[in-house]
C-alpha positions, -999 to +999 in steps of 0.1 A: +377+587-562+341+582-563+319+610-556+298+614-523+267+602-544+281+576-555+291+565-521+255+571-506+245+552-531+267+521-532+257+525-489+221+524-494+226+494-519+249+477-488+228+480-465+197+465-487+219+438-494+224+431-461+188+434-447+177+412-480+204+384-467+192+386-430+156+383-440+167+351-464+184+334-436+153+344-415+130+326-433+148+292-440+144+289-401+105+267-401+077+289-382+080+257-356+115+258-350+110+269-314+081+244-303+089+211-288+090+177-296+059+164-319+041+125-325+018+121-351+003+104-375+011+096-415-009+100-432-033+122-411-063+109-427-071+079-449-102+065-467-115+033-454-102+002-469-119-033-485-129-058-452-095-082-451-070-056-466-043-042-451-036-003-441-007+013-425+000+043-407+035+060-397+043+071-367+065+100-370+087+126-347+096+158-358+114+188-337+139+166-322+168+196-316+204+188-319+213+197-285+189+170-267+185+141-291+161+114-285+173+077-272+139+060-269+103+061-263+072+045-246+044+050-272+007+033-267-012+035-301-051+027-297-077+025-324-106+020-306-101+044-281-134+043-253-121+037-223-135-001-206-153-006-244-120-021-260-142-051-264-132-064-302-115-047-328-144-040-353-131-013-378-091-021-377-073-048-362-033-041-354-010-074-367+021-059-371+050-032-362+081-025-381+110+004-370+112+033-388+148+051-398+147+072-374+170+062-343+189+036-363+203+001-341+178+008-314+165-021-291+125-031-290+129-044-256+089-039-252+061-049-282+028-057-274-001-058-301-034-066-293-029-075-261-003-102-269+034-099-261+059-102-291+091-087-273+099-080-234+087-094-204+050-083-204+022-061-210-007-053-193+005-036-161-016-015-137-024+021-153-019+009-190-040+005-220-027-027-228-052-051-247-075-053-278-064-024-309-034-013-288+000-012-300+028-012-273+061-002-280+092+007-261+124+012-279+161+023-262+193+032-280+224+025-265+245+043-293+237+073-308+208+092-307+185+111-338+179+143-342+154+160-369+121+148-382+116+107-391+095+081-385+097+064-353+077+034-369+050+020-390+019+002-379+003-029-402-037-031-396-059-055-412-091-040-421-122-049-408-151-027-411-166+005-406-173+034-406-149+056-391-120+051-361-094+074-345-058+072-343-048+081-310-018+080-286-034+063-254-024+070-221-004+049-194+000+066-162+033+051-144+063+062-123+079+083-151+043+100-159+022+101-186+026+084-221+036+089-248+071+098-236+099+105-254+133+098-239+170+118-238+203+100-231+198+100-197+165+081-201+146+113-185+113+122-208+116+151-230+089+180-217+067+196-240+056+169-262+031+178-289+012+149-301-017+151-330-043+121-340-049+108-368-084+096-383-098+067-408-128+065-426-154+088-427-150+108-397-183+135-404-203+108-386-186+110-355-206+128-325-184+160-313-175+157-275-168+189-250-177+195-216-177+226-189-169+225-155-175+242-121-159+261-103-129+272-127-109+285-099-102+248-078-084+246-045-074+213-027-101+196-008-127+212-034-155+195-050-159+196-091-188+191-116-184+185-151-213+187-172-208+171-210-223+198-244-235+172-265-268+177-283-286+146-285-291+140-319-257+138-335-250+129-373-269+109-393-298+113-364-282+089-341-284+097-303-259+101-276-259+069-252-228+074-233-200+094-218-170+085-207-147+103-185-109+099-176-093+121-151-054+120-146-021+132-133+012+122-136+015+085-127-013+085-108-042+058-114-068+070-137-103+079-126-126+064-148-162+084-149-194+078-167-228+100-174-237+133-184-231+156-154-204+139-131-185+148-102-152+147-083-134+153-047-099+161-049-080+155-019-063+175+006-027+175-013-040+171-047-030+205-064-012+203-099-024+200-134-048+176-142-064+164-176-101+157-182-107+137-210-143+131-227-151+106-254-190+104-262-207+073-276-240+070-300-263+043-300-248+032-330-216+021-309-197+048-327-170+067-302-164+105-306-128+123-309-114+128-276-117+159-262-091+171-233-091+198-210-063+208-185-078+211-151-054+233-123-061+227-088-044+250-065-029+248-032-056+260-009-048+292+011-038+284+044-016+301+076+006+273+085+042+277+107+057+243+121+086+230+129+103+207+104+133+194+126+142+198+158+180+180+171+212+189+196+249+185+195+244+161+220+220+137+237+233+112+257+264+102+281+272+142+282+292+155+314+279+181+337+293+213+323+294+209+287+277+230+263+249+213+238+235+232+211+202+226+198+190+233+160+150+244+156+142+250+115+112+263+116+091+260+080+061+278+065+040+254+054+016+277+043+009+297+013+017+333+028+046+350+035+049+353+069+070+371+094+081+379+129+083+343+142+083+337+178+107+308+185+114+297+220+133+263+233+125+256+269+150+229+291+153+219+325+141+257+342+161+280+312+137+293+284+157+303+256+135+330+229+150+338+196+147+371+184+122+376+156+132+365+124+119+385+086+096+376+063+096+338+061+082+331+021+060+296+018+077+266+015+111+279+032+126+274+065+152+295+086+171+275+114+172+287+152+203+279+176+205+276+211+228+270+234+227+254+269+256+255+294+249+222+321+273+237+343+255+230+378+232+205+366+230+175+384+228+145+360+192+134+349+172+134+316+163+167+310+135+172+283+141+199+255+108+213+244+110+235+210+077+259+203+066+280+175+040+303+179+011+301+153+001+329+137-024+350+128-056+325+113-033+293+113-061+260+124-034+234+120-011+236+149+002+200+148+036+210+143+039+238+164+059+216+192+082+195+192+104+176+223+141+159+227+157+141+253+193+145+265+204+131+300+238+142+318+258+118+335+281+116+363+320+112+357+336+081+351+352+062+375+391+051+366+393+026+345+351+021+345+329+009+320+298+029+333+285+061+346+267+052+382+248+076+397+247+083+440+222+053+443+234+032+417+271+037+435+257+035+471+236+005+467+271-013+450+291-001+479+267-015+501+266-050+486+302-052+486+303-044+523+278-075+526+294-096+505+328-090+518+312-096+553+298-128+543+333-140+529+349-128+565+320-147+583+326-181+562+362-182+569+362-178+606+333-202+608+357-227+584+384-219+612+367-224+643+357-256+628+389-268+626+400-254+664+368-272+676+377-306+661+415-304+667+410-300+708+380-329+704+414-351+690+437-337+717 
């Protein structure tokens, strides 16, 4: 048997073993393993080429995890990337687009280069960057889908001066939301997608955008100022000449901005992330990298109970003596909690209260009942009104009431099609009694004529 040292000893060496193969399998796993999808460019940088030659850049994906792979994408590339100056492609013209290995046997069913359609319907929609030195590409699989790292696909430019450009993914705001957007099997975008530029030529000379703005704490309804840092000499002692702006969010239309100091009104339900994007221009016509800020605008505080629905059981044709229960969900539209709501119904001469409900948290709502017997009511339209009382600072009481109409009705007559009331059924009555009369008068009158001339022959 071995002694006890021996057994410490051939522990401690266990052990170490096993900590040295955790640590090994620890480290195979990549420092980005837990990030999300990323787009970018390869290479990342390139030298510029000889007027008329040709250069190419890949488009690749990488993070694409195993348990959501990707199916397609909608990916905008732009080289000349100034918003409303996409006037001629004077450093790199795009001629051509060829699929990568990545998603094997997927469909282009969209390509548009330069403004001209190759594949799909059309380009140049509302909120897209469609036109000169863009590349537009939407691809769908309806196979498999990829996992991993790959390239998506590769672009073919030809070459056509200088000095510098900018690879970027351009924006196209539309009813999915932003581009580029990568795609599951269910066609849904992938969140969290990472994507990184890509640059050409000799990119020292390029001014540096950034901006501040005012206030940093933004409600709804607020006003905002952004004011561009640029120093007005930039490399190669060229000046700054113009700033160009692009506000956006989701699939909203872009906002399109220009000057130093600028300024915007967001409106009353306007709260969510937006993105401020500067590019600067010099005087030599030569664009800046874009520089992007996220801009939160947040619900503005406000007090605000209402009532979101208001119905009954029943509303029309009911018999005296039937009970109608009516359904009153209140909702905090605010952005407090608030609690102890006073919720009455008021109908014919009853006034229903409902007993004070708890804390009611924003956005929620909590449904009242009541319940009216019509025993003893005469039939009529009776109107239901429902109230909420605001509370405490609440300015917006537009909500606060709300009416319904149910009218009782009097029993049916055998074998009847309609419900008559007293004067509905009196004034028949008394129209039959006429008309019955008038039949009664006729035929005596039709039988006296016949006595009259019957003696006159006689």
């Amino acid at each position: 048997m071995p002694s006890l040292r021996t057994a410490r000893l051939l522990g401690v060496l266990l052990v170490s073993l096993s900590i040295f193969s955790l640590a090994a399998i620890r480290s195979t796993v990549p420092a980005h393993a837990l990030s999300g999808p990323i787009l970018s460019f390869n290479p990342a940088s390139q030298p510029l080429a000889s007027a008329g030659g040709k250069v190419s850049v890949k488009v690749n994906v990488t993070n694409i995890s195993h348990e959501n792979p990707l199916f397609g994408w909608t990916i905008y590339v732009d080289t000349n990337a100034v918003p409303g100056q996409r006037n001629e492609n004077s450093i790199l013209d795009p001629i051509d687009l060829t699929l990568g290995s990545f998603l094997q046997g997927a469909t282009q069913e969209v390509l548009c280069i330069d403004g001209r359609v190759l594949v799909g319907p059309g380009c140049g929609n509302a909120n897209t960057p469609d036109g000169p030195g863009v590349v537009h590409t939407e691809v769908y699989s309806a196979g498999g889908g990829d996992f991993g790292n790959g390239t998506l696909f590769t672009i073919t430019y030809k070459a056509v001066g200088g000095p510098y450009t900018f690879f970027t993914f351009a924006q196209a705001f539309t009813s999915d939301g932003n581009t580029p957007l990568l795609f599951d099997q269910l066609g849904h975008p992938m969140p969290g997608v990472t994507v990184i530029g890509g640059d050409y030529g000799d990119v020292s000379q390029a001014p540096k955008a950034g901006f501040e703005w005012a206030p940093k704490l933004i409600f709804e309804a607020d006003m905002a100022n952004f004011t561009a840092k640029v120093n007005s000499t930039t490399p190669g002692g060229t000046r700054i000449v113009d700033y160009n702006w692009t506000l956006t969010q989701g699939s909203k239309s872009a906002v399109y901005l220009t000057g130093v100091n600028v300024t915007y009104h967001f409106g009353p339900v306007d709260a969510g992330n937006w993105t401020m994007t500067l590019i600067v221009v010099n005087n030599l016509g030569h664009p800046s990298r874009q520089h992007s800020e996220t801009i939160v605008v947040h619900e503005k505080p406000a007090h605000d109970i209402g009532i979101s629905s208001f119905s009954s059981s029943l509303f029309d044709n009911i018999l005296a003596g039937t009970i109608i229960t009516f359904n009153v969900n209140v909702q905090n539209f605010g952005t407090h909690p608030e609690n102890r709501l006073n919720v009455t119904l008021a109908v014919a001469d009853k006034t229903f209260q409902a007993h004070p409900s708890g804390v009611l948290a924003p956005k929620l709502q909590e449904a009242f009942i009541f319940t009216w017997n019509t025993t003893g009511y005469p039939p009529d339209t009776y109107s239901a009104h429902a109230h909420v009382d605001p509370v405490v600072n609440q300015t917006d009481t537009t909500r606060i009431d709300e009416y319904f109409t149910v009218r009782i009705i009097y029993p049916l007559l055998p074998g009847a099609l309609l419900s008559l009331n007293i004067t509905q059924f009196s004034g028949i009555v008394i129209l039959s009694l006429l008309a019955v009369s008038f039949v009664v008068y006729l035929v005596r009158r039709g039988r006296n004529r016949r006595l009259l001339a019957n003696q006159e022959l006689v």
